[in-house]
C-alpha positions as CSV (number, residue, x, y, z in Angstrom):
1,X,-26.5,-67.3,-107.7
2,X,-23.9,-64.6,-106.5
3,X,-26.2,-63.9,-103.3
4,X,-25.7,-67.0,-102.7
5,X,-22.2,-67.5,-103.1
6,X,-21.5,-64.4,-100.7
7,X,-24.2,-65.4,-98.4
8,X,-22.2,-68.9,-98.0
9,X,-19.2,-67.2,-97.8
10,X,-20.5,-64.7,-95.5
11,X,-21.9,-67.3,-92.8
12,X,-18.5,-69.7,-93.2
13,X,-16.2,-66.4,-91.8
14,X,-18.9,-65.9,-89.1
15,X,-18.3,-69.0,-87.7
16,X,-14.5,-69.2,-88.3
17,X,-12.1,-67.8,-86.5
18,X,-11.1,-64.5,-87.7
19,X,-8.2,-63.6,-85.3
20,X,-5.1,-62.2,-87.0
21,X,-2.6,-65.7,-87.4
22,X,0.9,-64.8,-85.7
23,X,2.7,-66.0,-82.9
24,X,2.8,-64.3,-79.4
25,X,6.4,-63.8,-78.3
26,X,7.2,-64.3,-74.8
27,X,7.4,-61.2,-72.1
28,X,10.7,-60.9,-71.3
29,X,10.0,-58.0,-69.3
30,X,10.2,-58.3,-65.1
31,X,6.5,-58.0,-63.6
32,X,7.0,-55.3,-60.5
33,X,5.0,-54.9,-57.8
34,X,3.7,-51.6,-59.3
35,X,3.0,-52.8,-62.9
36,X,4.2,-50.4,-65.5
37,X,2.5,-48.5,-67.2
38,X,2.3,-47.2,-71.2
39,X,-0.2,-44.4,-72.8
40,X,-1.8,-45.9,-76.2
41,X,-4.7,-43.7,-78.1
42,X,-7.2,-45.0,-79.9
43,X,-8.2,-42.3,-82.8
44,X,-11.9,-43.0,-84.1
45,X,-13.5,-41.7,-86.9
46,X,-16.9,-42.5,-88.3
47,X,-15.7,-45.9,-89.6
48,X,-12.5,-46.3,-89.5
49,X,-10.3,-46.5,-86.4
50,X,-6.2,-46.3,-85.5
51,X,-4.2,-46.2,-82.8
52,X,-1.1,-44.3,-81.4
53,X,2.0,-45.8,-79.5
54,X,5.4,-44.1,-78.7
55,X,8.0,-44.6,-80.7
56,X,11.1,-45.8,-78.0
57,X,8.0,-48.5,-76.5
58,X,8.1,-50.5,-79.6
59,X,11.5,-50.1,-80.8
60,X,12.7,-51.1,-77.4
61,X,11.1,-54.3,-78.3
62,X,12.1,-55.0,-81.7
63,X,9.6,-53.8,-83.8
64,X,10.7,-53.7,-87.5
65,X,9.9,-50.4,-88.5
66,X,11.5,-48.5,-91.4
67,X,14.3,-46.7,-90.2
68,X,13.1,-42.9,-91.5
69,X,10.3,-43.2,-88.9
70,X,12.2,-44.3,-85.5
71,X,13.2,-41.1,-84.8
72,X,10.2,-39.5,-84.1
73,X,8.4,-39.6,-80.5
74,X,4.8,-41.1,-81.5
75,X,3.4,-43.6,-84.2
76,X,-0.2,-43.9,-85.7
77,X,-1.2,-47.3,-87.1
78,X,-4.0,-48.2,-89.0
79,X,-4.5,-51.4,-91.5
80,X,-7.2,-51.3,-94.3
81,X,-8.3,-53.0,-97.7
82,X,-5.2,-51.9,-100.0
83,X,-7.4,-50.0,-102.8
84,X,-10.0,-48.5,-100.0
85,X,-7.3,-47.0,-98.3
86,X,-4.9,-45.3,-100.9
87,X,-7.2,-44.7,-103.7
88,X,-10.5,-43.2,-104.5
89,X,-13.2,-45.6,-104.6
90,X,-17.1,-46.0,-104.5
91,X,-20.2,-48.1,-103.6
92,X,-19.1,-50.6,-106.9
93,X,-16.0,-51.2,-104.7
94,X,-17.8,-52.2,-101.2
95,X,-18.8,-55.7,-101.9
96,X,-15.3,-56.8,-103.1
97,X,-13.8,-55.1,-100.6
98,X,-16.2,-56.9,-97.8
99,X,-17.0,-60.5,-98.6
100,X,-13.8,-61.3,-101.3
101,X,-10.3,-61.6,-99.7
102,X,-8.3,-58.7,-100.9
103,X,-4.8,-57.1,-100.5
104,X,-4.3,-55.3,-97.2
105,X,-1.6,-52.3,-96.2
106,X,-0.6,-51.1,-92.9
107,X,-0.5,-47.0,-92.6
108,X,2.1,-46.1,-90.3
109,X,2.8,-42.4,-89.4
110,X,5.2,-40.6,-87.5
111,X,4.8,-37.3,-85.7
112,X,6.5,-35.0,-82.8
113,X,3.1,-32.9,-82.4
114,X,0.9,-33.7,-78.6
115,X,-1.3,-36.5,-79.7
116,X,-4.6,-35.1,-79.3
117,X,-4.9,-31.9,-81.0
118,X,-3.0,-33.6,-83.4
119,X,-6.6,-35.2,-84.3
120,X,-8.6,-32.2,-84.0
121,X,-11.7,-33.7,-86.2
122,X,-11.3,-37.5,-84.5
123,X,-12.8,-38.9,-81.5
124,X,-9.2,-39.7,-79.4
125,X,-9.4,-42.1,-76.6
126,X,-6.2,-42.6,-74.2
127,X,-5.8,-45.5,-72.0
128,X,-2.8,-47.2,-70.1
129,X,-1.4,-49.9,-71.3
130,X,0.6,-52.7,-69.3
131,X,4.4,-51.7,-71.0
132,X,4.9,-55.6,-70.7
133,X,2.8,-55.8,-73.3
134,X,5.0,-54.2,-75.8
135,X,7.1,-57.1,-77.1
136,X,3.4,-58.6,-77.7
137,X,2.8,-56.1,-79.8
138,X,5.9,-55.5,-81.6
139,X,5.3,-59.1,-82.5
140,X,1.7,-58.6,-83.6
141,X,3.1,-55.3,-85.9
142,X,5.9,-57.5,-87.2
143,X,3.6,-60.1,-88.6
144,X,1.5,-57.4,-89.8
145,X,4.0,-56.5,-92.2
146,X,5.8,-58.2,-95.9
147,X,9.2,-58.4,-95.9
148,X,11.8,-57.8,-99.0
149,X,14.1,-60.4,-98.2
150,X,14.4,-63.9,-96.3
151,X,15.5,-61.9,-93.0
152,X,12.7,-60.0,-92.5
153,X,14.6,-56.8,-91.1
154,X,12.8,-54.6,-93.6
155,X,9.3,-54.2,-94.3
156,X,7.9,-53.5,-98.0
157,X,6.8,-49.7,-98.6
158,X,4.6,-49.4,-101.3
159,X,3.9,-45.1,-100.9
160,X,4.1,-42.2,-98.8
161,X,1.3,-42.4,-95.8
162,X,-1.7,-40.1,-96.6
163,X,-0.3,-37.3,-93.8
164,X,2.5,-36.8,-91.6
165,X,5.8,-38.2,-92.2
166,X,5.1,-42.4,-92.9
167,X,4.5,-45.0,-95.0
168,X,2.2,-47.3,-96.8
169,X,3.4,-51.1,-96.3
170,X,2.5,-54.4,-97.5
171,X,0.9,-56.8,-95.0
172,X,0.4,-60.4,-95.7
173,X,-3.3,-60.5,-94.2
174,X,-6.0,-60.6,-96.3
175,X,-8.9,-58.0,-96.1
176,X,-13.1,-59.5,-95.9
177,X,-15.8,-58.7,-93.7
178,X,-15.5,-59.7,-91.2
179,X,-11.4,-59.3,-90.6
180,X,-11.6,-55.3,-90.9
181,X,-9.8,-52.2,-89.8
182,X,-11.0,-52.5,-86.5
183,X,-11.0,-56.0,-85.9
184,X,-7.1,-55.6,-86.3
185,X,-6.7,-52.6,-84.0
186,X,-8.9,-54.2,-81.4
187,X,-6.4,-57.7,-82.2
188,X,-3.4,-55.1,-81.3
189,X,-4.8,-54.0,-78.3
190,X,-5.1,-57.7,-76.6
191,X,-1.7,-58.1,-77.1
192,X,-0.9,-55.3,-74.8
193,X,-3.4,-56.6,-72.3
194,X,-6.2,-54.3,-73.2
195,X,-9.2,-56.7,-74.0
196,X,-12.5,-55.5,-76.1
197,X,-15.4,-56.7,-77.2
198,X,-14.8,-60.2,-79.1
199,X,-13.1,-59.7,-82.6
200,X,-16.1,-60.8,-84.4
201,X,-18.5,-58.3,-82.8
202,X,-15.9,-55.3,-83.0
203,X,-17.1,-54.2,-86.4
204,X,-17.0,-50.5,-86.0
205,X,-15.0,-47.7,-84.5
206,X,-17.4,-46.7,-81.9
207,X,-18.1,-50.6,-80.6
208,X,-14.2,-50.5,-80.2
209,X,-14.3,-46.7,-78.7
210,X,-17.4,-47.6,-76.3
211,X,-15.5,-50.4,-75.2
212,X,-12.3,-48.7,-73.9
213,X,-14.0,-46.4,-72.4
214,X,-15.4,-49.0,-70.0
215,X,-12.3,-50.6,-69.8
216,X,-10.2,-47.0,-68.8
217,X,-13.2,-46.4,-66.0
218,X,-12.1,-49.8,-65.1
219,X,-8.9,-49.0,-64.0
């Protein structure tokens, strides 16, 4: 009877739409003959993948970070199932995590250090973003985040980030296959004009890292 219940629930998200539910803001930004440009990584591991913006790009545009990490030059994002991501866990926790909605945390992380070597054991993928897109995104981050109070100027930190200087926060989202980590980064990137592989299909990190590398020959 429980196969069946998640096979149910498994083909109703299938056909649903899984995008991440927030509201684009408009660009306020002038488009130039030249389009400006902004350098976003993608860092890939086996399964799980993130992604790297500077600092000034998003702050510029309103993003509601907490105020420890503003200083720094670069940012790493990464959203996951809340217990998958800051505790240990095994295969008894897979099928929750994937097919029954759970709590969800953004992992944000601040450095100074050049962003490659800084991922010496990752798969790092650099690609140039348009910079209109950063209010987009600040927007999408935003939303990606649980506020403290009715003014939503400060996000919830729940713990220190696993590395680096950052944070743990609380995100609103619910985690189930097939809204995963990577179907969130890949979300991200479309707001800054960078478009993958449909959401549904972009399941794992290299799907995502396959696909902007055919989008960065494109350019």
């Amino acid at each position: 009877m429980k196969l069946l219940v998640v096979a149910l629930i498994s083909l109703t998200l299938f056909t649903s739409c899984v995008h991440f539910p927030y509201a684009s803001l408009p660009v306020s930004s002038p488009v130039s003959e030249v389009e400006e440009t902004k350098p976003l990584w993608i860092v890939c591991g086996d399964l799980h993948a993130d992604f790297v913006v500077e600092t000034s790009w998003l702050v510029q545009h309103g993003c509601k970070l907490p105020k420890s990490v503003k200083s720094y030059k670069y940012l790493c994002f990464g959203w996951g199932d809340r217990i998958a991501y800051t505790q240990r866990w095994g295969m008894k926790d897979v099928p929750n995590a994937l097919f029954w909605p759970s709590e969800s945390i953004v992992q944000v992380v601040a450095f100074n250090t050049v962003v490659e070597p800084t991922f010496p054991e990752l798969r790092v993928t650099r690609v140039e973003a348009p910079a209109a897109g950063g209010a987009k995104l600040a927007n999408f981050l935003n939303q990606s985040f649980s506020y403290s109070s009715s003014d939503a100027t400060e996000p919830i930190t729940l713990r220190a980030a696993k590395w680096g200087h950052g944070y743990f926060i609380k995100s609103p989202y619910s985690y189930y296959f097939p809204r995963m980590c990577n179907q969130w980064v890949s979300a991200a990137l479309a707001e800054t004009g960078i478009h993958t592989t449909k959401p549904t299909m972009t399941m794992t990190s290299k799907t995502l890292r396959k696909d902007l590398e055919r989008y960065r020959d494109l350019e």
